[in-house]
C-alpha positions in Angstrom: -76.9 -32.8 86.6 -77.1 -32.5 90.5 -74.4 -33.2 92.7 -76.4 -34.7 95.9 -73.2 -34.2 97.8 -73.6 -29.8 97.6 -75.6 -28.2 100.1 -78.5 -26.6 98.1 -77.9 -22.8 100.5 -74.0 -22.6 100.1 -74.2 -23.6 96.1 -76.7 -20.5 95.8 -74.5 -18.1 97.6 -71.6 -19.6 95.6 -73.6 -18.7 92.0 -74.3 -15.2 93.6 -70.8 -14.9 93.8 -70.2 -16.4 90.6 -72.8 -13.7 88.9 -70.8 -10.9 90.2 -67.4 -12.3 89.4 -69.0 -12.0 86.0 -70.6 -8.4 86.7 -66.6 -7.7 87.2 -64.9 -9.7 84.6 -67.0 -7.6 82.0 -65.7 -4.4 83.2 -62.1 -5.8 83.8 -62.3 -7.4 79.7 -64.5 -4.0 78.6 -61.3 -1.1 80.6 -58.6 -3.4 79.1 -60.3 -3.3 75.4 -60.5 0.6 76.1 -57.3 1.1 76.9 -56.2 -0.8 73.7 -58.2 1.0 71.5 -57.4 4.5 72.7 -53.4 3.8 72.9 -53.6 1.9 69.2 -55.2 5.9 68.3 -52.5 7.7 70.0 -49.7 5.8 69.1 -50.8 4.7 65.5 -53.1 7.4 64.4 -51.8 10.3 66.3 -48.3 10.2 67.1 -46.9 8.5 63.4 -48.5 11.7 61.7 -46.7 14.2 63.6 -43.0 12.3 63.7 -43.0 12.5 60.3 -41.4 9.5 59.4 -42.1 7.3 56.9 -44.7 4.1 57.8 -42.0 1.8 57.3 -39.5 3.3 59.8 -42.2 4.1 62.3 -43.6 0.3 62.3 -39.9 -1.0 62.9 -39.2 1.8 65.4 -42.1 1.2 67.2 -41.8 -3.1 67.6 -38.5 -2.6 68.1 -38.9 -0.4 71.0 -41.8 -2.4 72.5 -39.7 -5.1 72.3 -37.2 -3.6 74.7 -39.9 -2.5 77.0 -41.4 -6.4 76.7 -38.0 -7.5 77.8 -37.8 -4.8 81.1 -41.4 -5.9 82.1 -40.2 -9.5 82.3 -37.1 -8.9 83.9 -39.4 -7.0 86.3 -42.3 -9.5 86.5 -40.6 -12.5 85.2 -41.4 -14.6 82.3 -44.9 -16.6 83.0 -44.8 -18.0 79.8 -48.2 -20.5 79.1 -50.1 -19.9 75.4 -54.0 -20.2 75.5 -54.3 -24.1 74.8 -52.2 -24.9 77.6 -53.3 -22.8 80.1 -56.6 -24.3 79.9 -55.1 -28.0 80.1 -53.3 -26.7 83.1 -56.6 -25.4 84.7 -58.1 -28.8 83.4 -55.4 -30.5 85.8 -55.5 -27.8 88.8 -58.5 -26.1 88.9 -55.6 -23.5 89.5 -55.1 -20.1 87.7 -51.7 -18.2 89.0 -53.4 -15.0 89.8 -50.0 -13.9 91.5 -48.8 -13.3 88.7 -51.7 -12.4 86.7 -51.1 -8.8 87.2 -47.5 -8.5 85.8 -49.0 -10.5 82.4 -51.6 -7.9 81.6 -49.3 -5.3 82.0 -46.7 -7.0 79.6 -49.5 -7.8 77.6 -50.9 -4.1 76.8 -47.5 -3.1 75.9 -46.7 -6.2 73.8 -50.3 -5.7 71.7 -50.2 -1.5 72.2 -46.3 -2.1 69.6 -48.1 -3.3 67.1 -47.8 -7.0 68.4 -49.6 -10.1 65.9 -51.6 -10.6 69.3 -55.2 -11.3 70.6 -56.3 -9.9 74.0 -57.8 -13.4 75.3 -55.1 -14.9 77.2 -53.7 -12.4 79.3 -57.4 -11.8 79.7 -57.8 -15.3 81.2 -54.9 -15.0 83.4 -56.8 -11.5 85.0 -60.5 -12.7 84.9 -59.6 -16.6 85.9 -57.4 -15.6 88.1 -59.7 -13.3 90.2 -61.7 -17.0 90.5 -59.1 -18.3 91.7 -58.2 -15.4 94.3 -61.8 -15.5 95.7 -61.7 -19.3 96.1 -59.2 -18.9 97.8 -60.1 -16.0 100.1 -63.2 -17.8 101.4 -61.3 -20.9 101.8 -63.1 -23.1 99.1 -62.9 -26.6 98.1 -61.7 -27.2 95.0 -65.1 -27.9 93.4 -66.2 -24.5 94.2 -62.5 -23.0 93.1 -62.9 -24.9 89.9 -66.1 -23.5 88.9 -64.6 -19.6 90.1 -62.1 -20.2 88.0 -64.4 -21.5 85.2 -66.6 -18.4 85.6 -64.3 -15.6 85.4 -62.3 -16.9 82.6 -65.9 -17.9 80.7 -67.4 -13.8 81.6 -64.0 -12.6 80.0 -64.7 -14.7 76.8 -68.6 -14.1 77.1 -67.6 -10.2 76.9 -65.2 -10.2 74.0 -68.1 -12.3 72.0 -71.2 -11.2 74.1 -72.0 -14.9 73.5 -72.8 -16.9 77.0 -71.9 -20.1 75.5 -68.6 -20.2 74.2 -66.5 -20.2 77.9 -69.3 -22.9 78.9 -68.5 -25.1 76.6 -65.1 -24.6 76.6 -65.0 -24.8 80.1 -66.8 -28.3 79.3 -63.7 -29.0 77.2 -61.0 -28.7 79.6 -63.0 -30.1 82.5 -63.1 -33.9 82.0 -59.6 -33.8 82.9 -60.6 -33.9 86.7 -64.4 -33.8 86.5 -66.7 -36.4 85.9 -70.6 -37.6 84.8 -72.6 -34.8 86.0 -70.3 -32.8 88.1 -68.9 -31.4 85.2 -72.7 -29.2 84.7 -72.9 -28.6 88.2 -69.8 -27.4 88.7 -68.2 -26.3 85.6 -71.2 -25.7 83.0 -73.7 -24.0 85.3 -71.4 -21.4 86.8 -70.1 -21.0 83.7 -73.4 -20.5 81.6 -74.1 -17.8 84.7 -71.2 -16.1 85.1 -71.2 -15.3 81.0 -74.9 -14.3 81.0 -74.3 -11.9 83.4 -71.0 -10.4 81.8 -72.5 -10.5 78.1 -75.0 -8.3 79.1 -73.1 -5.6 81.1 -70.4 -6.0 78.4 -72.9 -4.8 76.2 -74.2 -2.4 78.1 -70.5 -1.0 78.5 -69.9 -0.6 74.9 -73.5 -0.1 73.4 -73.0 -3.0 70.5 -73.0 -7.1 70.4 -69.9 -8.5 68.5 -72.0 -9.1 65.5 -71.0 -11.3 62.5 -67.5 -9.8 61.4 -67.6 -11.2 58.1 -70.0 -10.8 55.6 -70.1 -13.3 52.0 -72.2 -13.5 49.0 -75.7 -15.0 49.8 -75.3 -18.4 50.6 -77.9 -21.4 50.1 -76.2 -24.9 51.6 -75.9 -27.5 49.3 -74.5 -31.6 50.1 -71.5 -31.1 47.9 -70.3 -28.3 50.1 -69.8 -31.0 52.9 -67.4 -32.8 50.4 -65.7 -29.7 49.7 -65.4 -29.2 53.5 -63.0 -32.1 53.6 -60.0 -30.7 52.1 -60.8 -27.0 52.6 -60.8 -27.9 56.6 -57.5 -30.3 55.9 -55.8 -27.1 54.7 -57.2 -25.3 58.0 -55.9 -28.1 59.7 -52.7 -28.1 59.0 -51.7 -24.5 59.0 -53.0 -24.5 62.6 -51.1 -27.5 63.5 -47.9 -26.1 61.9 -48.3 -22.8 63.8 -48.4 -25.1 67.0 -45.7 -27.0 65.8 -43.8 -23.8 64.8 -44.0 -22.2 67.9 -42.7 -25.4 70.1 -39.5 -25.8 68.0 -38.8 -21.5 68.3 -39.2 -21.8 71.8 -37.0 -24.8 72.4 -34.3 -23.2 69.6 -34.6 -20.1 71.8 -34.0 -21.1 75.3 -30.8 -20.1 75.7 -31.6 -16.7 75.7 -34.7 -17.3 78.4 -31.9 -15.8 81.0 -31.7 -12.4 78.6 -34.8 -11.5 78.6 -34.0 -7.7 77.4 -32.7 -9.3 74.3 -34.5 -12.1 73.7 -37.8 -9.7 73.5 -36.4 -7.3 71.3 -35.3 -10.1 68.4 -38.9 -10.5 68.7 -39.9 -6.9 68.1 -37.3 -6.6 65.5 -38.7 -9.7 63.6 -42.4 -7.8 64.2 -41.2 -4.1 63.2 -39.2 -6.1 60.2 -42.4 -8.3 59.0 -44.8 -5.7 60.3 -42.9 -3.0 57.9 -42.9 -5.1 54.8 -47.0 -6.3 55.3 -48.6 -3.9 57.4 -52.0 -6.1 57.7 -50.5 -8.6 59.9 -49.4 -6.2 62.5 -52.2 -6.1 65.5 -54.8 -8.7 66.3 -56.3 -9.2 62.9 -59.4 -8.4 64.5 -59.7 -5.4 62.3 -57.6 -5.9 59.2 -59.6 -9.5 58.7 -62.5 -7.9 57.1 -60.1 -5.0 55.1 -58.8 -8.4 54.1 -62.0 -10.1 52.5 -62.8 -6.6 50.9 -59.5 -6.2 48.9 -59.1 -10.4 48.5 -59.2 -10.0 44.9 -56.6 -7.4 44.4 -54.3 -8.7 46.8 -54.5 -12.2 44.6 -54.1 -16.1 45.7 -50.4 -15.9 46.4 -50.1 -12.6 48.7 -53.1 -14.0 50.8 -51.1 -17.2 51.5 -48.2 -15.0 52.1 -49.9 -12.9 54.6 -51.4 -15.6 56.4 -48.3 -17.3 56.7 -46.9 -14.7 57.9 -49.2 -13.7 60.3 -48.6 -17.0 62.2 -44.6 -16.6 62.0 -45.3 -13.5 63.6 -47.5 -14.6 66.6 -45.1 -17.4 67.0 -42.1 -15.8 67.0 -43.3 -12.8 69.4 -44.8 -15.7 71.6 -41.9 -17.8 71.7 -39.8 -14.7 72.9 -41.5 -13.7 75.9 -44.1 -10.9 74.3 -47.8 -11.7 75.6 -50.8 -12.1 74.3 -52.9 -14.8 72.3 -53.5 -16.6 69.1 -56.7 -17.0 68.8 -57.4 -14.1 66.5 -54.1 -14.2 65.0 -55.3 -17.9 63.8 -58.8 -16.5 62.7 -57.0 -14.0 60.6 -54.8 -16.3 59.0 -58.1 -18.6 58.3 -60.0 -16.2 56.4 -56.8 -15.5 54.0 -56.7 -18.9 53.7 -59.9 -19.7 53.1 -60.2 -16.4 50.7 -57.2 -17.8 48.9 -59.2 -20.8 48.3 -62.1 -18.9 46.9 -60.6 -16.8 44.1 -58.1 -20.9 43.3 -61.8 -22.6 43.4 -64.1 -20.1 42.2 -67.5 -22.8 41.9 -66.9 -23.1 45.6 -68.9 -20.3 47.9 -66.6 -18.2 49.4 -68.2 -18.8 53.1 -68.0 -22.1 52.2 -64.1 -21.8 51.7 -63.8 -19.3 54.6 -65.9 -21.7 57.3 -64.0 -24.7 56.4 -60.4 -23.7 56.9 -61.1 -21.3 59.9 -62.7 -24.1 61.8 -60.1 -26.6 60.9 -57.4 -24.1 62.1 -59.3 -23.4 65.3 -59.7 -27.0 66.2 -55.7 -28.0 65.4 -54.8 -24.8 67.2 -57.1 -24.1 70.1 -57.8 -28.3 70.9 -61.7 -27.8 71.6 -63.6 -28.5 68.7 -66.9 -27.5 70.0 -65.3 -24.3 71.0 -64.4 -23.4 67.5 -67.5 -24.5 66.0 -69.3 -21.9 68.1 -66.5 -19.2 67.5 -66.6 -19.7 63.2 -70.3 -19.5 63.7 -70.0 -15.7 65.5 -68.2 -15.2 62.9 -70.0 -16.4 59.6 -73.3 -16.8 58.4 -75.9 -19.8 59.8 -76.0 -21.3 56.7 -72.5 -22.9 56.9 -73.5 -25.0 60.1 -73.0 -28.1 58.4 -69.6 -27.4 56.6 -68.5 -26.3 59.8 -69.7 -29.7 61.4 -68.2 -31.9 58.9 -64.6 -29.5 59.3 -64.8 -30.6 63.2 -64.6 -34.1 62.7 -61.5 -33.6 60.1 -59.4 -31.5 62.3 -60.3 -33.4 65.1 -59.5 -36.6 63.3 -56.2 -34.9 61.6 -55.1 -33.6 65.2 -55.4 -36.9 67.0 -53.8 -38.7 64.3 -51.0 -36.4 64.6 -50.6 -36.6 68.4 -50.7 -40.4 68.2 -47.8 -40.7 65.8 -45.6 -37.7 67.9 -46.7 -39.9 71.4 -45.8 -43.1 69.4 -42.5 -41.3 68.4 -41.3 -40.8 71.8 -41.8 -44.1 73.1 -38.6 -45.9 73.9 -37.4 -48.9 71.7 -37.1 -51.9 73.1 -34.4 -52.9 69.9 -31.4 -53.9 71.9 -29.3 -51.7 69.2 -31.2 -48.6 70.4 -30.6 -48.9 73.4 -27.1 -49.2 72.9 -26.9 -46.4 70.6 -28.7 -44.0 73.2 -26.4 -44.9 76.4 
């Protein structure tokens, strides 16, 4: 775990650095939650009482209008488009993060999530905390070992905050590192800074807000049983392939809209329109889902089977759409959202299963399809849920895992060239 090649005095002044970069990421991750929270009261609670206007109108004025002002901040900043999964292969590949233009994303990013945006804070967040690893790698004039594991501790204190949980940057750093690490480099320079850099921000993020994250979702009592892990199988399937077929959803929007990438204005605003339209129609998928998901497990039963697959359904055509036309933000707790409806929509179809049983099994499997790092979505569902459901969530690993690569094989297998003679005709 020790890299005999580091010099034992300049890798401890490189972890002090890397303990403050997470001192600073907290505060960064803890002002930009702030800000969120006080403009979604003035905006959303404030200003829609005193206009007068009826919810519906107000939702679609609002997206529509945040649209427009997404579309002015990328003309301004330009269009830095890169969603959370591939931002973290891409630091896999550089040890980069482009904190140049790391400043114009947040910005776009408040006011994208601030109009009602189906958006999570956690990649602009990245872009910011990463970033600033990046910057001070290279200000001191570091090698990439040390910029990689900057880079790796800002972007791990910014998801240590949001989860006051040190582990789940470290082992998604872990994730995303064998791409250019190797054998025990990957602790020493991706794991350990990483493990630090969170400790340090979980516990001045929770100092900064006075509460831990907390489990957000609470189920019947819940005693594990071995027939749950055969009900995990198809339950994580279903998980599985929603979250593959928001991936999928969001590459083929993105391609069909690339003609208007040079409009930005417009291109933006169909987005907002689409969110003031869907948002208008079901008002629980506008924002994060941070705070509707648990409205949602409380009113699962009068909402019914059907309007819970409708709502996570379209939650995801939401967060693609607006993603796919330039608005900023994440999908991480857009996807957890859209799991628990799922999964809730599973209970009240299966009622002999356990409803955290249902739950943990198709929010994992949607992590792991969506996010790529199943150990990273293990940890995540198990913030979320009870202990108990450790071993469906195990078992829902390996069949989103399994599902995902199966997938990518056949796409990879797809794009191969033919070497049929007639092919090749027909293509030139």
């Amino acid at each position: 775990m020790i890299d005999a090649r580091a010099r034992p005095g300049s890798y401890l002044r490189l972890m002090l650095l890397i303990a403050l970069l997470g001192v600073v990421s907290a505060g960064l991750t803890f002002a930009f939650v702030t800000l969120l929270h006080e403009g979604f009261f003035l905006i959303w609670e404030r200003a829609w009482p005193i206009t007068g206007l009826d919810e519906r109108i107000f939702t679609l004025l609002v997206c529509t209008t945040g649209g427009v002002l997404v579309g002015l901040l990328l003309k301004l900043f330009g269009d830095h488009n890169a969603i959370f999964a591939d931002l973290m292969a891409e630091f896999g590949k550089t040890g980069r993060f482009d904190y140049k233009a790391a400043p114009g994303i947040v910005i776009t990013a408040v006011v994208s999530m601030l109009a009602g945006g189906s958006l999570g804070p956690e990649a602009p967040l990245a872009d910011l905390c990463g970033g600033l690893g990046t910057w001070l790698a290279d200000k001191f004039k570091y090698g990439e070992n040390e910029r990689r594991a900057l880079g790796y501790g800002g972007f791990s204190a910014m998801l240590a905050s949001l989860i006051t949980n040190p582990f789940g940057g470290a082992l998604l750093g872990l994730e995303t590192a064998h791409a250019a690490m190797a054998g025990m480099e990957v602790y020493f320079w991706s794991l350990f800074p990483s493990l630090l850099a969170s400790a340090a921000a979980a516990i001045v993020y929770v100092q900064l807000s006075g509460a831990f994250f907390g489990k957000m979702y609470t189920f019947p009592q819940y005693s594990p049983r071995l027939l749950d892990l055969v009900m995990a199988v198809p339950l994580s399937l279903l998980g599985a392939v929603m979250g593959l077929g928001f991936m999928l959803g969001f590459r083929r929007l993105d391609r069909l809209l690339q003609p208007l990438k040079g409009r930005p204005v417009l291109r933006a605003t169909l987005g907002g329109l689409s969110m003031g339209i869907i948002g208008a129609l079901l008002p629980l998928t506008l924002f994060s889902g941070e705070r509707q998901a648990p409205d949602l497990i409380l009113r699962s039963a009068q909402l019914g089977i059907g309007m819970l697959i409708v709502l996570a359904i379209a939650k995801l055509m939401a967060t693609a759409i607006l993603l796919a036309t330039g608005w900023k933000g994440g999908y991480i707790f857009p996807i957890m959202f859209a799991g628990v409806a799922l999964g809730e929509a599973a209970s009240l179809a299966f009622p002999g299963i356990p409803m955290a049983v249902t739950v943990a099994a198709t929010l994992t499997g949607a992590f792991v399809a969506a996010i790529r790092a199943p150990l990273f979505a293990a940890l995540f569902t198990l913030v979320l849920v009870q202990a108990e459901t450790g071993p469906v969530i195990a078992v829902a690993v390996i069949v989103s895992s399994l599902l995902s690569a199966l997938i990518a094989m056949m796409q990879s297998r797809e794009l191969e060239p033919s070497e049929k003679p007639s092919t090749v005709k027909l293509e030139a």
